[in-house]
GUTISE-419376 format. One line per 10 residues: their letters; for each residue z, y, x of N, C-alpha, C, O. Coordinates in nm, 3 decimals, decimal comma, padded with zeros to 5 digits, m for minus. Each point is the difference from the previous one (the first is absolute). Layout:
BEGIN
A> Z/Y/X/Z/Y/X/Z/Y/X/Z/Y/X; ...
This chain:
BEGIN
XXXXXXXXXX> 00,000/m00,118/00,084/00,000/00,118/m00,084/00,000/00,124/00,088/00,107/00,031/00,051; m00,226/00,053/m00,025/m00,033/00,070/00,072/00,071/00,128/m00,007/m00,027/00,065/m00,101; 00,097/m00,021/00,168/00,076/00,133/00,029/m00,124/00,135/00,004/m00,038/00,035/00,112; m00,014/00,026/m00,220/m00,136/00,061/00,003/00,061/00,157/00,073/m00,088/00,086/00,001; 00,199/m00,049/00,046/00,008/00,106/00,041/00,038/00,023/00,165/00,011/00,103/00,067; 00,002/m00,246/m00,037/00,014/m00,030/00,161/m00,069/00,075/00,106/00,035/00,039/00,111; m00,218/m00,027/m00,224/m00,108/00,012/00,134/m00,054/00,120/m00,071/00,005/00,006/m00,123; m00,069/00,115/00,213/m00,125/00,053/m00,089/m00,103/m00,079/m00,107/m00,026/00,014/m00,119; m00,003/m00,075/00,193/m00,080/m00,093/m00,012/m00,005/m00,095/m00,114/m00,108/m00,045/m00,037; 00,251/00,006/m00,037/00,036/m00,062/m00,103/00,009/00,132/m00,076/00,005/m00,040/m00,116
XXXXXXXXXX> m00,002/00,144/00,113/00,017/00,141/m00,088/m00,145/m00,043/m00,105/m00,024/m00,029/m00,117; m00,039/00,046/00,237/m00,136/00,080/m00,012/m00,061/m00,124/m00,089/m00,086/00,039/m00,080; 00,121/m00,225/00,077/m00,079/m00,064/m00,013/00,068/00,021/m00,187/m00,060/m00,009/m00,107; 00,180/00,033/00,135/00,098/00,001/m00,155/m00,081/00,131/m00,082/m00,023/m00,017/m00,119; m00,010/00,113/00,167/m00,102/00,068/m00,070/m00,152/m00,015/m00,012/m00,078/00,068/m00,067; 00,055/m00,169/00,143/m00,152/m00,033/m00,054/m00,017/m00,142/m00,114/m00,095/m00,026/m00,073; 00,230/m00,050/00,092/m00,017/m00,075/m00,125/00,058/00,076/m00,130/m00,045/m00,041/m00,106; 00,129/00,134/00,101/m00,002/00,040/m00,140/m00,064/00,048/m00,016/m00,017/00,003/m00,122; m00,091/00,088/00,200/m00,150/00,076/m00,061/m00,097/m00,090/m00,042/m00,076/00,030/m00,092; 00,065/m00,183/00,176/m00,075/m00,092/m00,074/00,049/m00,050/m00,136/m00,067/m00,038/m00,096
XXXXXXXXXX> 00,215/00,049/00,111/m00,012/m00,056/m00,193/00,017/00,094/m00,061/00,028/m00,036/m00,114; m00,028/00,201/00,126/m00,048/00,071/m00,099/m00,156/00,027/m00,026/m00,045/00,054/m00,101; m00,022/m00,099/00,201/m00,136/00,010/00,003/m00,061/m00,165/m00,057/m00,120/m00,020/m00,023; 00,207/m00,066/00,010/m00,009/m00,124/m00,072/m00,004/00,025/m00,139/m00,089/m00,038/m00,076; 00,195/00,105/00,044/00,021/00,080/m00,111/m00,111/00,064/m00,092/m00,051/m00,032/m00,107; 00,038/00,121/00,182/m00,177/00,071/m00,049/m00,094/m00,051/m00,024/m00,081/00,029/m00,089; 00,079/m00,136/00,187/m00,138/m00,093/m00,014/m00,013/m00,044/m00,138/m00,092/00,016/m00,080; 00,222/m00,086/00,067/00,018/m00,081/m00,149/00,013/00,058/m00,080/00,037/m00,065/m00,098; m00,059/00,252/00,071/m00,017/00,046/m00,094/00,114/00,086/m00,063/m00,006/00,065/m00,104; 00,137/m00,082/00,209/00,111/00,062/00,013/00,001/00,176/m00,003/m00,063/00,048/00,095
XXXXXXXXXX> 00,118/00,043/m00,180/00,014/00,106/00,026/00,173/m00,023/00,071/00,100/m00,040/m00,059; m00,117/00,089/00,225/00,157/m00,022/m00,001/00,088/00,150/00,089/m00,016/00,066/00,103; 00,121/m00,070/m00,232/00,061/00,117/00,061/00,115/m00,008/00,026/00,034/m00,113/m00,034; 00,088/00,190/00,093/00,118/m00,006/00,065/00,064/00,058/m00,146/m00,071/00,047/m00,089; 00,212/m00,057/00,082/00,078/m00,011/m00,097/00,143/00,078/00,032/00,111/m00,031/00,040; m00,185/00,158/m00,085/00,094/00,160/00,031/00,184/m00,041/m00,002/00,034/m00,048/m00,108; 00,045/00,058/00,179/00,072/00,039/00,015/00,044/m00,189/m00,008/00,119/m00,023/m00,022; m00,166/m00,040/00,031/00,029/m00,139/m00,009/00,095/m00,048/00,191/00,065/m00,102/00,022; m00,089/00,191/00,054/00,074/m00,044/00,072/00,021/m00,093/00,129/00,085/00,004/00,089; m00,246/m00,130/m00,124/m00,060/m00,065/00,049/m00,102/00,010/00,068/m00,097/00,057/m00,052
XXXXXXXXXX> 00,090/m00,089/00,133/m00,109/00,056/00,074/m00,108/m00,106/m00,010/m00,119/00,030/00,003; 00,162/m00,150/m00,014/m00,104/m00,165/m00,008/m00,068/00,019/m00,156/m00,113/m00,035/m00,031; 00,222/00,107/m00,068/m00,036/m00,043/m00,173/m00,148/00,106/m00,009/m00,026/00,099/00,068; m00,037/m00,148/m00,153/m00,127/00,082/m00,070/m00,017/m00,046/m00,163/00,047/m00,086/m00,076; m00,130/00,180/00,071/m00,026/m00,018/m00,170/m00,139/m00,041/00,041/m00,060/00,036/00,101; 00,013/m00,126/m00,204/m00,090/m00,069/m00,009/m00,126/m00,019/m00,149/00,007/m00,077/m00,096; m00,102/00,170/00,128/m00,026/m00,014/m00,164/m00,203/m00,049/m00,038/m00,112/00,048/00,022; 00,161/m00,141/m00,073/m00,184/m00,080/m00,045/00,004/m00,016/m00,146/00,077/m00,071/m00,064; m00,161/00,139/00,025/m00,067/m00,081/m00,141/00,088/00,112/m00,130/m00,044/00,001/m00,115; 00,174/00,089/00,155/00,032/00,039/m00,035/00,111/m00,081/m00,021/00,055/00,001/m00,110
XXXXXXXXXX> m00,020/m00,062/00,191/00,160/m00,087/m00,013/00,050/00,086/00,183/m00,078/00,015/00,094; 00,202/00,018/m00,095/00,066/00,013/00,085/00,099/m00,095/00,027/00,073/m00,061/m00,078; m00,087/00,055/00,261/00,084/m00,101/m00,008/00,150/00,093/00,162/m00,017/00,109/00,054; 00,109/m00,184/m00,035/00,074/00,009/00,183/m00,017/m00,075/00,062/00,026/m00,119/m00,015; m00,090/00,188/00,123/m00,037/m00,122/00,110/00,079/00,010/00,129/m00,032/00,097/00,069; 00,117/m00,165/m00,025/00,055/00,034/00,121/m00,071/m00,126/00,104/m00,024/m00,121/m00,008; 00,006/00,248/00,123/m00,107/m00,025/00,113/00,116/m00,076/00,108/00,112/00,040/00,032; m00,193/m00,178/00,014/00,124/m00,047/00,145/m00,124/00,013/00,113/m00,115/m00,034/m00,028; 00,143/00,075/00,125/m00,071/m00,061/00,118/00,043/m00,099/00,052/00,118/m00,026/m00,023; m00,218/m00,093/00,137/00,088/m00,051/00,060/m00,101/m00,043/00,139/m00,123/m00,010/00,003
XXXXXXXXXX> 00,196/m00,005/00,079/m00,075/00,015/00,162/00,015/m00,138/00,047/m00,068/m00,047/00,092; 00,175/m00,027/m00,166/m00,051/m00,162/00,027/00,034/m00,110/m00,083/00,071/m00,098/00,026; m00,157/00,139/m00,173/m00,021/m00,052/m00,101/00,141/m00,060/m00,073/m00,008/m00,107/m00,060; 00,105/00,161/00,066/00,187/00,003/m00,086/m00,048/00,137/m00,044/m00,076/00,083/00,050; 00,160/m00,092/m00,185/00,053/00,134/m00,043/00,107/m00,032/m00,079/00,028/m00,111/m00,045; 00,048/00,249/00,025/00,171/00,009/m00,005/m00,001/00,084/m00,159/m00,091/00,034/m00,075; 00,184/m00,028/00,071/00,113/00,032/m00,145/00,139/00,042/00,033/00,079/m00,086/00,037; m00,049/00,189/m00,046/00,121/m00,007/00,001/00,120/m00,011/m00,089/m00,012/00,066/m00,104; 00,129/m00,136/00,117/00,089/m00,003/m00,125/00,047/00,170/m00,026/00,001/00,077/00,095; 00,030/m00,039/m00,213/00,069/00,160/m00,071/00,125/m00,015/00,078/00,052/m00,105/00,037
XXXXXXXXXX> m00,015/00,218/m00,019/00,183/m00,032/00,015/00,072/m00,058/m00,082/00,092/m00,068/00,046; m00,112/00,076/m00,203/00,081/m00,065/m00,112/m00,060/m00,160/m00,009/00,030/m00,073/m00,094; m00,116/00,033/00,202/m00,004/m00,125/00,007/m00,105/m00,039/m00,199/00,018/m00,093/m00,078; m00,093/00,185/00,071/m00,018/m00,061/m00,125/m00,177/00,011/m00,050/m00,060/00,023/m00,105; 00,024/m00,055/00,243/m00,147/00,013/m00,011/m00,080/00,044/00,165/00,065/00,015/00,103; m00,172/m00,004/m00,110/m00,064/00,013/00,113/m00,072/00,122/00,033/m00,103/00,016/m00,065; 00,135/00,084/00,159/00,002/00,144/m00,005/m00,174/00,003/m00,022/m00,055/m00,110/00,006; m00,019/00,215/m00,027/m00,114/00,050/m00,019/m00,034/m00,119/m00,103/m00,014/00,054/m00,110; m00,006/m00,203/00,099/m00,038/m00,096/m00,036/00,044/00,041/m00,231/m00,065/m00,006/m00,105; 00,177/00,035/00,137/00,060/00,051/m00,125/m00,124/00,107/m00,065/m00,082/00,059/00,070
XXXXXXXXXX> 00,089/m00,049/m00,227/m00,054/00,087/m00,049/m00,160/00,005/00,007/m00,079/00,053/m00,080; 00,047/m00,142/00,229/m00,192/m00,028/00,014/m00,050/m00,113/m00,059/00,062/m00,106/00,006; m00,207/00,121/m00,082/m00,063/m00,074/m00,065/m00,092/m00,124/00,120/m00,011/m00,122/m00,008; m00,043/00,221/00,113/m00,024/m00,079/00,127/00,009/00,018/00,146/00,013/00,104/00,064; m00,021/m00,227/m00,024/m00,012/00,036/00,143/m00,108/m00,007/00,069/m00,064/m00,104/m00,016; 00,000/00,219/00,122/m00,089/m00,011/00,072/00,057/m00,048/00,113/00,097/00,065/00,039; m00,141/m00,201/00,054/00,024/m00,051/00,128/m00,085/00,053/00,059/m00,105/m00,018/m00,062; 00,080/00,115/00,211/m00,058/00,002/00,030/00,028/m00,089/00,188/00,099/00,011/00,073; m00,203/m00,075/m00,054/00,061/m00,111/00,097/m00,088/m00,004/00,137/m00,094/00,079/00,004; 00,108/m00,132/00,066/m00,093/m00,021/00,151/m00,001/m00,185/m00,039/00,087/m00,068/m00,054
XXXXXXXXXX> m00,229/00,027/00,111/m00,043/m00,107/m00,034/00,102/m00,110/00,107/00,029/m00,117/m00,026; 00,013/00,197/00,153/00,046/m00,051/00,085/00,092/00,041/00,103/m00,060/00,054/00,093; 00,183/m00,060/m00,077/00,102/00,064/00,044/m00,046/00,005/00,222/00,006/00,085/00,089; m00,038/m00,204/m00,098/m00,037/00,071/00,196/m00,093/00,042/00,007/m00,021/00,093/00,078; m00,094/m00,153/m00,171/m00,150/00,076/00,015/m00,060/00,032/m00,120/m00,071/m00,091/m00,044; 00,079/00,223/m00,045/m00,025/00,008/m00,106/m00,103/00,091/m00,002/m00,009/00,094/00,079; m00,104/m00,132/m00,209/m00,115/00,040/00,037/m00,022/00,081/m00,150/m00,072/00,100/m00,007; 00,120/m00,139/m00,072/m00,029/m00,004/m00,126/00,134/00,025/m00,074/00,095/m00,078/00,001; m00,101/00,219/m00,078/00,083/00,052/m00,130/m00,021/m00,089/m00,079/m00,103/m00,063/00,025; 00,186/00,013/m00,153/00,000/m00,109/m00,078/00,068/00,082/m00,144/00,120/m00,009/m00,026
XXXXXXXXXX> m00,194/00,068/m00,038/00,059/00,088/m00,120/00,073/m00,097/m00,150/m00,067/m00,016/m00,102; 00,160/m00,019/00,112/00,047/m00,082/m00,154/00,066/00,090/m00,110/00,075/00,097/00,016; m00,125/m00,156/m00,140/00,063/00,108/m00,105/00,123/m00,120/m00,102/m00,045/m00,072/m00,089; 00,128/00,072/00,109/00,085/m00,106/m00,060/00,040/00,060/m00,105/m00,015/00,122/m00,009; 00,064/m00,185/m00,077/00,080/00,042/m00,127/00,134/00,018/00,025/00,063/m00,101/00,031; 00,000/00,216/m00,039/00,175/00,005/00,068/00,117/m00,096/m00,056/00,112/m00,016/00,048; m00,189/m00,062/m00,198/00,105/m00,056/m00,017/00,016/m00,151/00,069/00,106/m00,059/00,017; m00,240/00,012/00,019/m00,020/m00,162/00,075/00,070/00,069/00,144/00,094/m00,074/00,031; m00,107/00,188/00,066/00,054/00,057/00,113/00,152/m00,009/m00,056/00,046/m00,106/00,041; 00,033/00,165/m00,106/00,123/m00,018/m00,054/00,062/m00,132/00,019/00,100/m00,036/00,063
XXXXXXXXXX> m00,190/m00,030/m00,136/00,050/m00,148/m00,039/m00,020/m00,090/00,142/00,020/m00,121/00,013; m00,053/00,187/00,059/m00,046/m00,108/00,152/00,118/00,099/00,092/00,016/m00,061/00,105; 00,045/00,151/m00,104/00,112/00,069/00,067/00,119/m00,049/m00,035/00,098/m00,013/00,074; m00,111/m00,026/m00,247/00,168/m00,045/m00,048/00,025/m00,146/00,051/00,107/m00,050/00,033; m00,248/m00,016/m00,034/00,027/m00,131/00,061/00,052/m00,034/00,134/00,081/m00,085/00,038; m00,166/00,196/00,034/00,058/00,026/00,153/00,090/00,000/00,003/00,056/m00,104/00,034; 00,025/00,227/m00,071/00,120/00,012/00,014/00,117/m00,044/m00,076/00,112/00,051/00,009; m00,156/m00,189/m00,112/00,125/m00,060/m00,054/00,003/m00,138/00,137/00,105/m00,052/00,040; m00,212/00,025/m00,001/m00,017/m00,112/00,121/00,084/m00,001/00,118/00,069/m00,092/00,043; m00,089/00,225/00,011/00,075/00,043/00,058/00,138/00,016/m00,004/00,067/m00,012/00,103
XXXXXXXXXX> m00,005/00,045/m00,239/00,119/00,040/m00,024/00,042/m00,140/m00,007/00,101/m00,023/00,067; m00,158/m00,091/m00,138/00,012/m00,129/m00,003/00,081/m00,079/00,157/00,108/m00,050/00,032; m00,256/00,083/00,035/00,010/m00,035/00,131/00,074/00,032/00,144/m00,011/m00,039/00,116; 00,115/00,157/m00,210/00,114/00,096/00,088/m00,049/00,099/00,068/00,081/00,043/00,082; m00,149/m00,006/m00,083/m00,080/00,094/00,051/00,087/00,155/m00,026/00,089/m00,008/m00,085; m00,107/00,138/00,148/00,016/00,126/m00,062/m00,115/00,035/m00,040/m00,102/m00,033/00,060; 00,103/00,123/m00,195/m00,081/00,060/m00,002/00,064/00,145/m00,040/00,076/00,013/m00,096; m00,127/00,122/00,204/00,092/00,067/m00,053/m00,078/00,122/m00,074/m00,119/m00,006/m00,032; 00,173/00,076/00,019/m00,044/00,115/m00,155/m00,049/00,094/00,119/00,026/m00,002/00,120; m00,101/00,077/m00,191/m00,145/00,098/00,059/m00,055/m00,132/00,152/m00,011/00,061/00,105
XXXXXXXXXX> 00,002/m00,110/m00,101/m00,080/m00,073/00,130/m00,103/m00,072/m00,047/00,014/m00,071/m00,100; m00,104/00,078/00,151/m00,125/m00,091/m00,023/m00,025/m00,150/m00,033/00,026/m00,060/00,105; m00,061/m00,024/m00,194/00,010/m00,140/00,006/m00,189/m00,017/m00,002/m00,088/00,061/m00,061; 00,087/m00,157/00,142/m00,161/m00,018/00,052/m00,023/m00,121/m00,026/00,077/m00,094/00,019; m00,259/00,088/m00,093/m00,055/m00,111/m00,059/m00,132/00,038/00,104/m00,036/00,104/00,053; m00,020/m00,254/m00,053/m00,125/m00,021/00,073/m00,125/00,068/m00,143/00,033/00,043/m00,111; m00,117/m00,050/00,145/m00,131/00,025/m00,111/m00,073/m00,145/00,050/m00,060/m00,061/m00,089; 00,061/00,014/00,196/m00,105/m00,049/m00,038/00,047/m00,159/00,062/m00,086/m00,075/00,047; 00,209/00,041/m00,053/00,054/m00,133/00,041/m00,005/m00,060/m00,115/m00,032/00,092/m00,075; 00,044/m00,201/00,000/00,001/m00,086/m00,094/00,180/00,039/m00,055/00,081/00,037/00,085
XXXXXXXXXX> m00,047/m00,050/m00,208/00,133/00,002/m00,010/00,087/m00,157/00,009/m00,018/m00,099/m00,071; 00,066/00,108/00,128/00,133/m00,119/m00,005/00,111/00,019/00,014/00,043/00,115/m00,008; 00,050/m00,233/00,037/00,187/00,011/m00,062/00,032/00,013/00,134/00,097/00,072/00,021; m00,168/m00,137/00,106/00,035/m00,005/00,082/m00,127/00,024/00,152/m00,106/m00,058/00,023; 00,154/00,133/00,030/00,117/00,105/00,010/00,011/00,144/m00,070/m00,078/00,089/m00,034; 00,236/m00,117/00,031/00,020/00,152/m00,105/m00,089/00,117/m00,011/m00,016/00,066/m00,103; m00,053/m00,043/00,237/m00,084/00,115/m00,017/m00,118/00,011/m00,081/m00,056/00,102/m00,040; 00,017/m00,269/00,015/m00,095/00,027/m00,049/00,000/m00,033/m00,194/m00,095/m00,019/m00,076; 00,199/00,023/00,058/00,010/00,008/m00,109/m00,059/00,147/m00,071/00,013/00,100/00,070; m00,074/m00,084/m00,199/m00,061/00,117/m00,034/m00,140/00,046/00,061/m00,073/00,088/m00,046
XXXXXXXXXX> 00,051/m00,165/00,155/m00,154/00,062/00,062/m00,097/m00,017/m00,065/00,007/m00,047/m00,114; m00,137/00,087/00,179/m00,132/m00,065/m00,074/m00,059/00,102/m00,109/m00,091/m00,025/m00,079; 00,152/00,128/00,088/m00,044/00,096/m00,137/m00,165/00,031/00,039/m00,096/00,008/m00,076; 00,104/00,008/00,223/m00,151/00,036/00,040/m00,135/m00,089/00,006/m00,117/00,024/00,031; 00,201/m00,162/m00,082/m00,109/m00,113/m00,023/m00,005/00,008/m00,135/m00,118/00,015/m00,031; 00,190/m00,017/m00,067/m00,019/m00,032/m00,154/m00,060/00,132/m00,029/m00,069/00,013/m00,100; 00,093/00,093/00,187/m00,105/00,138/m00,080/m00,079/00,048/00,153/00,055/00,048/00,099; m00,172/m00,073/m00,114/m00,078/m00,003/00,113/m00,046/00,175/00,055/00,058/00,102/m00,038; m00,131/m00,105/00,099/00,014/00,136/00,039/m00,107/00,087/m00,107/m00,116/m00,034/m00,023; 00,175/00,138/m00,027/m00,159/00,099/m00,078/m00,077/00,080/00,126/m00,076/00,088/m00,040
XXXXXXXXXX> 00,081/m00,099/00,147/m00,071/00,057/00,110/00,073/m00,026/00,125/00,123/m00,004/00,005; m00,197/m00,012/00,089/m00,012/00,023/00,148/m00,057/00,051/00,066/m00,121/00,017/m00,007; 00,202/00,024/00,098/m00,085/00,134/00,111/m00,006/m00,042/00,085/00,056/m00,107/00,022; m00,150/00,190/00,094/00,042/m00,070/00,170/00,121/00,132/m00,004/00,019/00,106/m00,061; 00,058/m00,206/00,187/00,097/00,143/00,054/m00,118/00,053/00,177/m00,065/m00,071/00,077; 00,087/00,212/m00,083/m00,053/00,063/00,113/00,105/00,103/00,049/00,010/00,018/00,121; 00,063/00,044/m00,202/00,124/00,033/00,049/m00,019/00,183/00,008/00,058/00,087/00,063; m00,152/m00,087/m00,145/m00,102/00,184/m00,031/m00,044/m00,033/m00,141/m00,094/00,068/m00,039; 00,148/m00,168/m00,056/m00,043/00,071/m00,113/m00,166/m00,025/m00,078/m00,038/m00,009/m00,117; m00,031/00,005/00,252/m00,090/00,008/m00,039/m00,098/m00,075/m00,129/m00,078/00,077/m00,058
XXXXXXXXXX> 00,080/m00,178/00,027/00,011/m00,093/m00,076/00,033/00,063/m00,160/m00,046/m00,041/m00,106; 00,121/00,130/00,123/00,025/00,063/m00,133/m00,139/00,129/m00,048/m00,099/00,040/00,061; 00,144/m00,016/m00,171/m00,112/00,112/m00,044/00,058/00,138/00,028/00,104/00,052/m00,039; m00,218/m00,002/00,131/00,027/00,149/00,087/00,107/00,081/m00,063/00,078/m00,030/m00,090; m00,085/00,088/00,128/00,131/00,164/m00,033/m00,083/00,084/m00,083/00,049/00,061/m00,095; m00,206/m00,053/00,135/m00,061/00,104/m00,055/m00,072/m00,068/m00,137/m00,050/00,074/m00,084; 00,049/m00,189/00,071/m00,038/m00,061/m00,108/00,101/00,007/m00,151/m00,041/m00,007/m00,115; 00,183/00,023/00,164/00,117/00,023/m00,043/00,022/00,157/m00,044/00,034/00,038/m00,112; m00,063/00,045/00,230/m00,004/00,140/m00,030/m00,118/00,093/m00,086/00,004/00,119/m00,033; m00,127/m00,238/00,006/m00,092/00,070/m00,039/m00,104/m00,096/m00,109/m00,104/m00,052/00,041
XXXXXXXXXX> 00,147/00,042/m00,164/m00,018/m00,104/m00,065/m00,134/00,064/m00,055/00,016/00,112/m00,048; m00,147/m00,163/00,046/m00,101/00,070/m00,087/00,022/00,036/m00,131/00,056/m00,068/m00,086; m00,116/00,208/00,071/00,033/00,016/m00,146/00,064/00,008/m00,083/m00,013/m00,033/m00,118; 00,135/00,105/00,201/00,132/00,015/m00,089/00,091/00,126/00,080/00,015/00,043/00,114; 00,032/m00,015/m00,253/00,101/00,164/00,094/00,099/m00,100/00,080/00,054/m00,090/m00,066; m00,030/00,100/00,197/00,119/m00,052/00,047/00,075/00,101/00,051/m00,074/00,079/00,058; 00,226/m00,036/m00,050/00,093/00,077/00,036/00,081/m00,069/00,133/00,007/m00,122/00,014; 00,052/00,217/00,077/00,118/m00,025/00,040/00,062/m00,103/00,005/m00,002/m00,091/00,083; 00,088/00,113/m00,222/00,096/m00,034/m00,068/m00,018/m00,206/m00,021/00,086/m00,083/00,028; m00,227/00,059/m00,085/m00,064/m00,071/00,005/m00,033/m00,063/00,132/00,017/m00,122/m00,009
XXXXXXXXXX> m00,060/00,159/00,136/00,035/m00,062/00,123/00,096/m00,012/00,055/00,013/m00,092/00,080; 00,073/00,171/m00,103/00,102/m00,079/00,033/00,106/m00,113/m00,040/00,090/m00,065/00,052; m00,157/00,081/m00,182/00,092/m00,155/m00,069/m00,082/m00,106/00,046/00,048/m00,109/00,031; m00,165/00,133/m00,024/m00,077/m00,140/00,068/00,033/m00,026/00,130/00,008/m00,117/00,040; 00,020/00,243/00,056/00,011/m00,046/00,098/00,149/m00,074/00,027/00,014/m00,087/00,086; 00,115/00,144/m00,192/00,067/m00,026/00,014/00,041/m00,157/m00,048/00,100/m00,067/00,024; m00,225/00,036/m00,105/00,032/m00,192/m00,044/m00,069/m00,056/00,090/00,029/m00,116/00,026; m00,152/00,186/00,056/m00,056/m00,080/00,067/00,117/m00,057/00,166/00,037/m00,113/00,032; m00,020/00,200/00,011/00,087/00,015/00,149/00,127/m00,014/m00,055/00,075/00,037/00,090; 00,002/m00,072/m00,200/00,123/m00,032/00,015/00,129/00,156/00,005/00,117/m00,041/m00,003
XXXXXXXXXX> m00,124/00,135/00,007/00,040/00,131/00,060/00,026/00,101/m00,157/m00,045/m00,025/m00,112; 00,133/00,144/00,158/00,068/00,017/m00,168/m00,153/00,147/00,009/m00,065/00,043/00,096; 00,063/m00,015/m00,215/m00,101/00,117/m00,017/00,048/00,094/00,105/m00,081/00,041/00,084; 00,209/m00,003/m00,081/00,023/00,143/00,062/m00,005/m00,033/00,153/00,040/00,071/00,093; m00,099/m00,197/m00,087/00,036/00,023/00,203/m00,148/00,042/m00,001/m00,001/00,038/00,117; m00,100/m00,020/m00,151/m00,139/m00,013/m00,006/m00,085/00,143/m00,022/m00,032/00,052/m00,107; 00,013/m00,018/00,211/m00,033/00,161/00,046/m00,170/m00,016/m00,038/m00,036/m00,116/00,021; m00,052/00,185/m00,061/m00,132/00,010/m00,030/m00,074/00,139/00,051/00,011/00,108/m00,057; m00,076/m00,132/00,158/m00,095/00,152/00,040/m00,133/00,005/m00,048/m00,080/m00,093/m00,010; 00,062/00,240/m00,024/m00,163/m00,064/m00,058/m00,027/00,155/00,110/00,059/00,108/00,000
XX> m00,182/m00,165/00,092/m00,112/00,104/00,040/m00,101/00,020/m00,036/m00,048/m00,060/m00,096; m00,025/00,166/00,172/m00,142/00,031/m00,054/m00,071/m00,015/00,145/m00,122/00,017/00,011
């Protein structure tokens, strides 16, 4: 379970997979926006077809992702209150080549965390409140060993897109494609909420110059 703030390097890769699954997002038809005063920086609003949905975004740099318990012990922080989860994953933890975008339903993610962590509690284990409890995506689930109880979410819901990783982004759809949509008044105000679901980042850190 990769420590993503160790290296530059893990910074930089933790912001190019959540731009791939908000740009996973889009693909599939996703209008997706951040969720004012919500607090979260992973949660987004999520809206197709005219159904809105919460999607809270995980990265992960060697295919685990975490949950944490509430302090009141009575649910799973961000995981609470969301309709889904976006995994966004590396195909391969020493040599990863490939973003792996999954859209799970939060309540099968729920139900594969409580299992975890009754196994554990079973098995004497701690598990303690705000700390992370980590499932594989893409190991098979079994009883034994404890860890892998709850895994596998990333096999039973396969990926809605993959990217290469290059480590620039590039792969995604330009800035200016974003800033300059044909045929439509676009504002400010309006780039910067895109930019702000696309890159992960709150509206107000996001400075805009326009020259001539």
């Amino acid at each position: 379970m990769t420590n993503v703030f160790k290296r530059p390097e893990k910074k930089s890769r933790k912001s190019e997979l959540f731009a791939f699954a908000v740009k996973a997002l889009e693909d599939a038809g996703y209008t997706v926006e951040r969720i004012e005063r919500a607090g979260k920086g992973s949660v987004r609003k999520i809206i197709k077809d005219g159904k809105s949905q919460v999607a809270t975004i995980r990265t992960s740099q060697d295919a685990w992702i975490a949950f944490p318990r509430n302090r009141q012990d009575t649910g799973w922080k961000t995981l609470e209150g969301a309709d889904v989860v976006v995994a966004a994953s590396v195909d391969d933890k020493i040599n990863p080549r490939y973003a792996k975008i999954h859209l799970i339903p939060a309540k099968e993610m729920t139900a594969r965390f409580d299992r975890a962590r009754d196994k554990k509690l079973k098995a004497g284990h701690v598990v303690p409140k705000n700390r992370g409890v980590w499932l594989s995506l893409y190991n098979e689930e079994a009883q034994e060993p404890v860890n892998l109880v709850g895994a596998g979410a990333g096999l039973k819901f396969p990926p809605i897109a993959t990217f290469p990783l290059n480590g620039a982004l590039s792969a995604l759809t330009p800035v200016r494609s974003i800033m300059e949509p044909p045929n439509e008044r676009f504002t400010i105000a309006d780039a910067k909420r895109k930019l702000s679901a696309f890159y992960g980042v709150p509206e107000e850190a996001i400075t805009i110059s326009i020259t001539h």
